[in-house]
DSSP file (Angstrom, degrees, kcal/mol; ACC not computed):
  #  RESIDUE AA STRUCTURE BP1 BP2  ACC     N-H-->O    O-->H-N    N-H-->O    O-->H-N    TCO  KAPPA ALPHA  PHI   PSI    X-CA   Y-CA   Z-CA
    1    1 A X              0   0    0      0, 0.0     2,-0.8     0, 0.0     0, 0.0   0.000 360.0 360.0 360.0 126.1  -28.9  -13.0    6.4
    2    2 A X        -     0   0    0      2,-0.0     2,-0.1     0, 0.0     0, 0.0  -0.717 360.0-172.6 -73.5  99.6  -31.6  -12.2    4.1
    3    3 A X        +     0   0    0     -2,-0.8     2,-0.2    13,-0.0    12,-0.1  -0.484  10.9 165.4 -75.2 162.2  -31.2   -9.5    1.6
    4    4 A X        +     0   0    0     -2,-0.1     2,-0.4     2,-0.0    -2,-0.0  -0.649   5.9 174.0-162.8 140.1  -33.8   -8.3   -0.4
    5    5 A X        -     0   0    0     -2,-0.2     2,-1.2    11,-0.0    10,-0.0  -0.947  22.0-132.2-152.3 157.3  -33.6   -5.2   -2.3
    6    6 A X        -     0   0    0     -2,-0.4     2,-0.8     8,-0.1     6,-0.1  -0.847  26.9-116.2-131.2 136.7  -36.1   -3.4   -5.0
    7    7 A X        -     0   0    0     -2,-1.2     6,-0.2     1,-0.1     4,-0.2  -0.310  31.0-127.1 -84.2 112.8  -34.9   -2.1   -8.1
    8    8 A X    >   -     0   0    0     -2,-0.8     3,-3.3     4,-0.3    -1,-0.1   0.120  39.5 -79.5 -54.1 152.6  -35.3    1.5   -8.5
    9    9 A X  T 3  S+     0   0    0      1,-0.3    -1,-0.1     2,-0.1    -2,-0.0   0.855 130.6  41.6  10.2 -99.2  -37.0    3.5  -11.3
   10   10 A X  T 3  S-     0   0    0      1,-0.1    -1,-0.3     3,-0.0    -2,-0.1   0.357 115.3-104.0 -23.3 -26.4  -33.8    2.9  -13.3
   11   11 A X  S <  S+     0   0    0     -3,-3.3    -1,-0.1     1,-0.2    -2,-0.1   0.414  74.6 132.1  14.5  52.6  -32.8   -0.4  -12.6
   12   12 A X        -     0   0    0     -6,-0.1    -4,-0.3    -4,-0.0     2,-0.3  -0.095  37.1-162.0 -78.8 171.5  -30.2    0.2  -10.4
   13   13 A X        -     0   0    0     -6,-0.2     2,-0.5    -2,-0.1    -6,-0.1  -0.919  19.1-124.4-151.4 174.7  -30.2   -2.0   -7.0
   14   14 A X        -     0   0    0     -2,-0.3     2,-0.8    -8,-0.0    -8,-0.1  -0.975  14.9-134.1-112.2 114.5  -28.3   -1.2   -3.9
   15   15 A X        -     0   0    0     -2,-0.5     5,-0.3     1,-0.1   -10,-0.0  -0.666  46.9 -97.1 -85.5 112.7  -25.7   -4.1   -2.4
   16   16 A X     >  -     0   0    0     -2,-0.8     4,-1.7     1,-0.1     5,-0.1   0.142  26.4-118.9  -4.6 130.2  -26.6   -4.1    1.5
   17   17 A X  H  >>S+     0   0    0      2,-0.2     4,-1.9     1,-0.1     5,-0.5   0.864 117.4  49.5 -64.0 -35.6  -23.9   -1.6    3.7
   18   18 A X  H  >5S+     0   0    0      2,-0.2     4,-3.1     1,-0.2     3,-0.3   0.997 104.7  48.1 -77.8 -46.0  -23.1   -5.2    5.5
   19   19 A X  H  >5S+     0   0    0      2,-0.2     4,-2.1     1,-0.2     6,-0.2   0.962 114.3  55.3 -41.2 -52.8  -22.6   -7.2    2.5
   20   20 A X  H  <5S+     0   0    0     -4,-1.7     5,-0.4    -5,-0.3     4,-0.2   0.745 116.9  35.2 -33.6 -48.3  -20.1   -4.0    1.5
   21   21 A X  H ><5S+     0   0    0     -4,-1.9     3,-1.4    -3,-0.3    -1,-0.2   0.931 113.1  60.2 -69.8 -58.5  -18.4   -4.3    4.4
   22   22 A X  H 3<<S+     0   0    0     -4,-3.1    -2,-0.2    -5,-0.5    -3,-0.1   0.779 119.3  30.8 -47.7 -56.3  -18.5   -8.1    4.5
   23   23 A X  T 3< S-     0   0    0     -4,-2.1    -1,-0.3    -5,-0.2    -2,-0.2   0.525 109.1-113.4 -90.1 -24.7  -16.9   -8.2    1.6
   24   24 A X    <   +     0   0    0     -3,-1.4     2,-0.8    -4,-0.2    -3,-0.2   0.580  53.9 163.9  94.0  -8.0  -14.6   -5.1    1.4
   25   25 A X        -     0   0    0     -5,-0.4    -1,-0.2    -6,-0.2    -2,-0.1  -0.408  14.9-170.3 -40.8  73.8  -16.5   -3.7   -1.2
   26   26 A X    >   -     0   0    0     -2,-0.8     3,-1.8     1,-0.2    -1,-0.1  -0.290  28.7 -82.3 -89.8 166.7  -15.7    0.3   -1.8
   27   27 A X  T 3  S+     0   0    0      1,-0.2    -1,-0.2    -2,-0.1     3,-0.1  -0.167 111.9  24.3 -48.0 121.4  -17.1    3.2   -3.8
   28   28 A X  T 3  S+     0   0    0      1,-0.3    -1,-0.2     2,-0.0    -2,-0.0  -0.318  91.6 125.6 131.7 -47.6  -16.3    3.6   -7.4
   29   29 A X    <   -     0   0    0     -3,-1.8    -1,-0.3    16,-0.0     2,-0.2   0.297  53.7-121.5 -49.6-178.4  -15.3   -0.4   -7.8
   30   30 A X        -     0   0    0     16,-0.5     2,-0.4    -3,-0.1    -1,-0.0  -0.523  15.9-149.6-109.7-176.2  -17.2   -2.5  -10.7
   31   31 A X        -     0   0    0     14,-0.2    14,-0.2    -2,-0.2     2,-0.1  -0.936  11.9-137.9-176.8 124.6  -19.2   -5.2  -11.1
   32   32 A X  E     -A   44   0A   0     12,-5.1    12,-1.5    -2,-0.4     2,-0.3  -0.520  21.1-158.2 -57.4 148.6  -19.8   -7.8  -13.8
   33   33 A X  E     +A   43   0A   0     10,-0.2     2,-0.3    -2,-0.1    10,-0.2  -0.878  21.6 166.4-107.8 111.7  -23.9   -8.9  -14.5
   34   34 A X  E     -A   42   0A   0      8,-2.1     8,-2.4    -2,-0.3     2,-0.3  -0.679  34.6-135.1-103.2-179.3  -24.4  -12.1  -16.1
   35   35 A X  E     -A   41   0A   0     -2,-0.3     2,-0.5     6,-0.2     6,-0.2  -0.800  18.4-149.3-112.3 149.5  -27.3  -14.1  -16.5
   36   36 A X    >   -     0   0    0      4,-0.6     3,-1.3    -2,-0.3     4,-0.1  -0.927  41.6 -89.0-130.9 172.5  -26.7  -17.9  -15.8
   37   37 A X  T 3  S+     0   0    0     -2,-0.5    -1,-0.1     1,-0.4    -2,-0.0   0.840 123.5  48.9 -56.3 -17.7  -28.9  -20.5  -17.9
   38   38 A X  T 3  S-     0   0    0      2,-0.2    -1,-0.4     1,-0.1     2,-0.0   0.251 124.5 -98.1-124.7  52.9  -31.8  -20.6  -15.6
   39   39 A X    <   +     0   0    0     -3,-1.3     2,-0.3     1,-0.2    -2,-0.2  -0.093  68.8 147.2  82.4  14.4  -32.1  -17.2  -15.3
   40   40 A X        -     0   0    0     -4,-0.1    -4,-0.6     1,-0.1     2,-0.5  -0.557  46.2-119.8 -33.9 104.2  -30.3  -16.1  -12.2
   41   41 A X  E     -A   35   0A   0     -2,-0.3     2,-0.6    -6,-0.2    -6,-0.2  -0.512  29.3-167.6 -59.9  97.7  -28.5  -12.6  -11.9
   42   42 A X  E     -A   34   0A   0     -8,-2.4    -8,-2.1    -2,-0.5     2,-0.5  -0.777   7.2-163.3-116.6 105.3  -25.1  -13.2  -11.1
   43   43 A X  E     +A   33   0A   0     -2,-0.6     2,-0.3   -10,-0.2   -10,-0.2  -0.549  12.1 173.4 -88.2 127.4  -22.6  -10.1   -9.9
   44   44 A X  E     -A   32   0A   0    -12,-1.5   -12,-5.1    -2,-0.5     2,-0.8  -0.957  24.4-133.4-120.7 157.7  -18.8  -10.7  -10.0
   45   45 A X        -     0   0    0     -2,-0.3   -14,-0.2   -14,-0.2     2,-0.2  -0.905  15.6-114.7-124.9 126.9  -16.6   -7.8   -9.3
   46   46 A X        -     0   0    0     -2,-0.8   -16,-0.5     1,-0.1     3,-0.0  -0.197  14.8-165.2 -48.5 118.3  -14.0   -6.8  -11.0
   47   47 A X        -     0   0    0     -2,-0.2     2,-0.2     9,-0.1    -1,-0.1   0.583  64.1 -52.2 -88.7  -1.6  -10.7   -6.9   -9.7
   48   48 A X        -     0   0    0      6,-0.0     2,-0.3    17,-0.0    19,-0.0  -0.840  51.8 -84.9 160.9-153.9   -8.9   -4.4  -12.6
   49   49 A X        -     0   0    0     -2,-0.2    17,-0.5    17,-0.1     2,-0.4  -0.960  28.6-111.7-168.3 118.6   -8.4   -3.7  -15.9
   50   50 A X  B  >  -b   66   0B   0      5,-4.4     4,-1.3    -2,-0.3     2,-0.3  -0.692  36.0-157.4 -74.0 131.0   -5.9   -4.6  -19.0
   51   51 A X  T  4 S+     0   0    0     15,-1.9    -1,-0.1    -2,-0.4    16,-0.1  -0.438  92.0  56.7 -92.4  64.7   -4.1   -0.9  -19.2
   52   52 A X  T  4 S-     0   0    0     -2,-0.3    -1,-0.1     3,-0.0    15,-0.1   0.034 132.7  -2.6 -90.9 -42.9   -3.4   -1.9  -22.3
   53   53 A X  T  4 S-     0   0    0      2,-0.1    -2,-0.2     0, 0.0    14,-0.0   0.393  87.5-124.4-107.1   1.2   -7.0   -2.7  -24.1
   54   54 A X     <  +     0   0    0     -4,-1.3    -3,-0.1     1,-0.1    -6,-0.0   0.575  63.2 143.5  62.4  23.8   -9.1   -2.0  -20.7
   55   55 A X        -     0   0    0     -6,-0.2    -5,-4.4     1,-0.1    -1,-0.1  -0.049  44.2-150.9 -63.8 177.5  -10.7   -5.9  -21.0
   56   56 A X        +     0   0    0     -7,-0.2     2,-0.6     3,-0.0     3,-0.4  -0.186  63.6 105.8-132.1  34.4  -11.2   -7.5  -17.2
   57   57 A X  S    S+     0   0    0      1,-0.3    12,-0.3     0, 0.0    13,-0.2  -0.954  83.2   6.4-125.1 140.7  -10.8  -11.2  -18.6
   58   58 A X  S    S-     0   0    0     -2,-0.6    11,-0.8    10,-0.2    -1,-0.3   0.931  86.3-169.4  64.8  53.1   -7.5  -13.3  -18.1
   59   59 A X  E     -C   68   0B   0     -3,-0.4     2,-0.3     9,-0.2     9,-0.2  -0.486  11.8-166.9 -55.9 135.6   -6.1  -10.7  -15.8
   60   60 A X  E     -C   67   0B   0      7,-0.9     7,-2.7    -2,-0.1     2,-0.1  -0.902  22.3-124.1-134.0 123.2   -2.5  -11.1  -14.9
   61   61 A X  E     -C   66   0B   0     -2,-0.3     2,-0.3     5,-0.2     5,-0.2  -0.360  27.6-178.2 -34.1 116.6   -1.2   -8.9  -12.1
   62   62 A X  E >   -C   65   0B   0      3,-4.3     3,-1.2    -2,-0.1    -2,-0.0  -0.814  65.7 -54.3-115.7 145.3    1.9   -6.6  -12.7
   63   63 A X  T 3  S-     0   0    0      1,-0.3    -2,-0.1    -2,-0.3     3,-0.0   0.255 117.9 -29.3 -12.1 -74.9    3.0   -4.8  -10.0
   64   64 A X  T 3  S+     0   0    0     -3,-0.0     2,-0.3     2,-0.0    -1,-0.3  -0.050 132.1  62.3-151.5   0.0   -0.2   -2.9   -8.9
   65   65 A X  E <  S- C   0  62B   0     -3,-1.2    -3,-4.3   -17,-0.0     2,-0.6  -0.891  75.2-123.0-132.1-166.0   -1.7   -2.8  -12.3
   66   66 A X  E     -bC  50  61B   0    -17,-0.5   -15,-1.9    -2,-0.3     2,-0.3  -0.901  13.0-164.3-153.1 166.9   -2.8   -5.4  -14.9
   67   67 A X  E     - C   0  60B   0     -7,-2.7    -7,-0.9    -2,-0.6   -17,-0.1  -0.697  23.6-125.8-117.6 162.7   -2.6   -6.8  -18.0
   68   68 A X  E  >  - C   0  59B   0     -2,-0.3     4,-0.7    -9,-0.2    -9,-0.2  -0.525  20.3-126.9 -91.8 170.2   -4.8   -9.1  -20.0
   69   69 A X  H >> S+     0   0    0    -11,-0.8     4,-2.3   -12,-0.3     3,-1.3   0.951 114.6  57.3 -78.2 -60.8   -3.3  -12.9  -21.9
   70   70 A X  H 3> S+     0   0    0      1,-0.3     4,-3.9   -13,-0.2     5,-0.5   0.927 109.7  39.5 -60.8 -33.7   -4.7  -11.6  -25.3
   71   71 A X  H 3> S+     0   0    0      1,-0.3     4,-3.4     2,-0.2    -1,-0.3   0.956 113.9  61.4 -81.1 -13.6   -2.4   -8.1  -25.1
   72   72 A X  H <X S+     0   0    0     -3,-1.3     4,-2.7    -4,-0.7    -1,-0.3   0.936 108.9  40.3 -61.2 -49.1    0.5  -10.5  -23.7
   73   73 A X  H  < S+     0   0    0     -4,-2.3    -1,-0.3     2,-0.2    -2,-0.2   0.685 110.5  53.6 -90.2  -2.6    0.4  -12.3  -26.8
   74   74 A X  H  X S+     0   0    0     -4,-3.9     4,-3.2    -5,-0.3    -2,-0.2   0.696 107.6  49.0 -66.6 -23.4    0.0   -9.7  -28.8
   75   75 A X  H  X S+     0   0    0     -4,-3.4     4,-2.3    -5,-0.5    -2,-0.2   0.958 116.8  48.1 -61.3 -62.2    3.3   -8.1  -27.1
   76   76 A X  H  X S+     0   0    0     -4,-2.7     4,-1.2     1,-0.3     5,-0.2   0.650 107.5  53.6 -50.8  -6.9    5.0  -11.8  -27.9
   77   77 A X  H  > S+     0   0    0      2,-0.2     4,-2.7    -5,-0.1    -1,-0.3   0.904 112.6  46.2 -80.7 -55.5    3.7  -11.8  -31.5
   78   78 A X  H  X S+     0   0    0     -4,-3.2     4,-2.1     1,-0.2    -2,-0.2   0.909 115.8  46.8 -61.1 -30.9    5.4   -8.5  -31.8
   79   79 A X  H >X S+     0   0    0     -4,-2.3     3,-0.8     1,-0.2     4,-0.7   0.960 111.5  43.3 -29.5 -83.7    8.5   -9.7  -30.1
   80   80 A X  H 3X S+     0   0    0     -4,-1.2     4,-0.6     1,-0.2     5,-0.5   0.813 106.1  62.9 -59.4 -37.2    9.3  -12.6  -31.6
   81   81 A X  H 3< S+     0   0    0     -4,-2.7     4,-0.2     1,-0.3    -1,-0.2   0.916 111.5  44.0 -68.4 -21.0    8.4  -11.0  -35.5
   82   82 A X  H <<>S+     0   0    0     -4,-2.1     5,-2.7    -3,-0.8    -1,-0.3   0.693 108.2  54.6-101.8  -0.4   11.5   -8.4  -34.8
   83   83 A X  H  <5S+     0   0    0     -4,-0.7     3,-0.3     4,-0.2    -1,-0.2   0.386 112.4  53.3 -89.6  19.7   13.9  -11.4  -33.2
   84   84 A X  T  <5S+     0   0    0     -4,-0.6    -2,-0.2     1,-0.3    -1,-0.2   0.407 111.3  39.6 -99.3 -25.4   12.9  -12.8  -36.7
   85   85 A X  T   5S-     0   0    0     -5,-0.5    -1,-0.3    -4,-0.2    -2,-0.1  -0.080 116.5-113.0-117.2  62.0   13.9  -10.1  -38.3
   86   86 A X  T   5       0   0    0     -3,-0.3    -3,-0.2     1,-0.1    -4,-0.1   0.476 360.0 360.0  56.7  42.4   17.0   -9.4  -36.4
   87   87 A X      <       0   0    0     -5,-2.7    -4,-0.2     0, 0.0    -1,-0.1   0.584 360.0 360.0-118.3 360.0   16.2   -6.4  -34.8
């Protein structure tokens, strides 16, 4: 299926209702844009959120929300520094 879409005023674009569908895709979610080295537009969508610093990279799923590896090793730095100090 051929897509082709033209980028408004703004420079918004529209993702296709079938791709949306295709995909699962609802209102509201996000979407990464990179560039990749030969100059291709590349959308990833984001699956979450750290609720602690609100990053989306090195997501680890916690119940139904999620947390990032950097604030995980910042909890374990803090951790560890008060079983060092005996608390």
């Amino acid at each position: 299926m051929l897509n082709e879409k033209k980028i408004s005023k703004t420079g918004g674009i529209t993702i296709p209702s079938g791709v949306r569908r295709e995909l699962g895709i609802e209102n509201g979610e996000r979407v990464k844009v990179d560039v990749s080295k030969n100059g291709d537009i590349i959308l990833k969508r984001i699956t979450g959120s750290c609720m602690m610093c609100g990053g989306n990279d090195g997501l680890i799923k916690l119940d139904s929300k999620y947390i990032c590896k950097g604030c995980i090793s910042k909890i374990n730095d803090i951790v560890k520094g008060e079983d060092e100090n005996g608390r």
